[in-house]
C-alpha positions as CSV (number, residue, x, y, z in Angstrom):
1,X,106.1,104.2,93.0
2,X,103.1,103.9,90.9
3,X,102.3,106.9,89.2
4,X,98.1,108.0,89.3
5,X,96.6,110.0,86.4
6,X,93.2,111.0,87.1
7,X,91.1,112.5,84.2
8,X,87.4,113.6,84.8
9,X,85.3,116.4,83.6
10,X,85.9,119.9,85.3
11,X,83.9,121.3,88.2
12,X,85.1,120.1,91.0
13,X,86.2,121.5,93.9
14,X,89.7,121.3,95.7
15,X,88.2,119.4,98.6
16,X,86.7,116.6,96.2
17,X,89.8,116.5,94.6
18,X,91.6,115.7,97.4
19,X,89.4,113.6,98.8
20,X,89.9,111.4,95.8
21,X,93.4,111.3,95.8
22,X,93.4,110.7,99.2
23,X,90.7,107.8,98.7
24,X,93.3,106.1,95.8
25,X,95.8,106.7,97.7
26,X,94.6,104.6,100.8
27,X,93.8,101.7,98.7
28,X,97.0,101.5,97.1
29,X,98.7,101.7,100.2
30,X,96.1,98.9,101.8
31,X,96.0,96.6,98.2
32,X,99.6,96.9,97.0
33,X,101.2,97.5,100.3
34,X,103.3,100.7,98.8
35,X,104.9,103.1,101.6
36,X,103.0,105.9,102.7
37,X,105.1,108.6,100.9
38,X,105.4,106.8,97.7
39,X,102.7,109.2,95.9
40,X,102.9,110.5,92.8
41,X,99.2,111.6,91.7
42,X,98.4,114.1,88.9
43,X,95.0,115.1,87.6
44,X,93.5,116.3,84.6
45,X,90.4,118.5,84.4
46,X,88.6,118.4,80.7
47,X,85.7,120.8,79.3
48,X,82.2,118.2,78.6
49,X,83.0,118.0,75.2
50,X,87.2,116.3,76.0
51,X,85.7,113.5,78.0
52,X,84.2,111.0,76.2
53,X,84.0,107.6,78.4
54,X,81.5,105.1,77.3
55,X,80.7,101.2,78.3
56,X,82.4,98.7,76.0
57,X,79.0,97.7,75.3
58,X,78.5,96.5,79.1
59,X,74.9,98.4,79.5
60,X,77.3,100.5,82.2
61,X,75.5,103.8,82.8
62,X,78.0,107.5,83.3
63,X,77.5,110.5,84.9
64,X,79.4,113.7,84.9
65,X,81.2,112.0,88.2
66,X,83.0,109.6,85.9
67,X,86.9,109.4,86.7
68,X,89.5,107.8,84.5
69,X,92.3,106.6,86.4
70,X,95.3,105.3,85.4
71,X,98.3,103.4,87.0
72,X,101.2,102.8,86.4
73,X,103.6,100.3,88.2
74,X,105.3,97.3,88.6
75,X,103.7,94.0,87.8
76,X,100.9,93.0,90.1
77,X,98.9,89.6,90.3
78,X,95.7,89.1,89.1
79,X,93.9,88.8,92.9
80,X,95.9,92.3,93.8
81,X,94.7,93.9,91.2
82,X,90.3,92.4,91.7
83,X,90.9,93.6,95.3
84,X,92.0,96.9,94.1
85,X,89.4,97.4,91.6
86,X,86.9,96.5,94.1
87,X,88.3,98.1,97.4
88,X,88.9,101.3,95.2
89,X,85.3,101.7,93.9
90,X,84.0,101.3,97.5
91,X,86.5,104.1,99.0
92,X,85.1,106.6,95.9
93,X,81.6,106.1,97.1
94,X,82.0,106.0,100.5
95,X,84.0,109.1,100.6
96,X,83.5,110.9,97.4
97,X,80.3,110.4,96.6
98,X,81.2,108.1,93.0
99,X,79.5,105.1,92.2
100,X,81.3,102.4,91.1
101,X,79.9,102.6,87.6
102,X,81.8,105.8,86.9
103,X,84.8,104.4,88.0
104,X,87.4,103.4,85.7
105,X,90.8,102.1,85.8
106,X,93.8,101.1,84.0
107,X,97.0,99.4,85.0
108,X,99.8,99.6,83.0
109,X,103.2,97.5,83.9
110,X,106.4,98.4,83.7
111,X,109.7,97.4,85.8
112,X,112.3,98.9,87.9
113,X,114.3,100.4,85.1
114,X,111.5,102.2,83.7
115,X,111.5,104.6,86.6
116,X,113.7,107.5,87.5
117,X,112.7,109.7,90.6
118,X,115.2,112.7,90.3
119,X,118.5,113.3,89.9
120,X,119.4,112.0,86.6
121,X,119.1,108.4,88.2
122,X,117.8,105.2,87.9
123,X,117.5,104.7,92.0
124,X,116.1,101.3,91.6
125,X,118.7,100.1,89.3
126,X,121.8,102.0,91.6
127,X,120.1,100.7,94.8
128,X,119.3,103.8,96.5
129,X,115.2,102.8,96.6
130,X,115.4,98.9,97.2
131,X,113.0,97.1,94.7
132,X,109.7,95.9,96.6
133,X,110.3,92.2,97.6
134,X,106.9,91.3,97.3
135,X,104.4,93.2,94.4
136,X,101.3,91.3,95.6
């Protein structure tokens, strides 16, 4: 169920792409416990000049392997959410090539009846996708 927008700087190729999804993928399904075919991933190339990602005045240093990723999904605790930050930046480097200063992320919350998967229908809310018992 969470939904993965990915925005970094054109050039790469369809492999790395994957691999990337793939690598976000695996750690949502390891962190958050989601099923296997709950993905829903989309990504968004920009020219140089459309992606402008700085360091909040952390001394954090960029390069043009920067990736924006945003997620969002049902509430999560705080220690979920350190192990995915951390467990995510070491899948990017270990299989993408990414360091973890070019990695970041944002979780946004919502709640079952924010979400419609088709249909015209609100399958958490009619009970034909059962809510997650645990969110951890």
């Amino acid at each position: 169920m969470p939904l993965i927008r990915v925005d970094m700087i054109e050039g790469r190729s369809p492999d790395e792409i994957k691999a990337l999804l793939d690598a976000t993928h695996r750690t949502l399904v390891s962190v958050f416990k989601i099923p296997q075919r709950d993905r829903y991933q989309i990504v968004h190339e920009h020219p140089t000049s459309h992606f402008v990602v700085e360091d909040t005045g952390l001394g954090i240093t960029r390069t043009r392997k920067c990736v924006v990723i945003q997620i969002t999904t049902r509430p999560r605790d705080r220690e979920a959410k350190e192990s995915f930050y951390n467990l995510l930046c070491r899948e990017l480097e270990s299989t993408c090539g990414i360091p973890p200063s070019d990695v970041v992320v944002s979780l946004v919350t919502n709640s079952d009846e924010d979400w419609s998967f088709g249909n015209g229908r609100a399958q958490f809310l009619t009970g034909e996708l059962a809510p997650e018992r645990s969110v951890a």
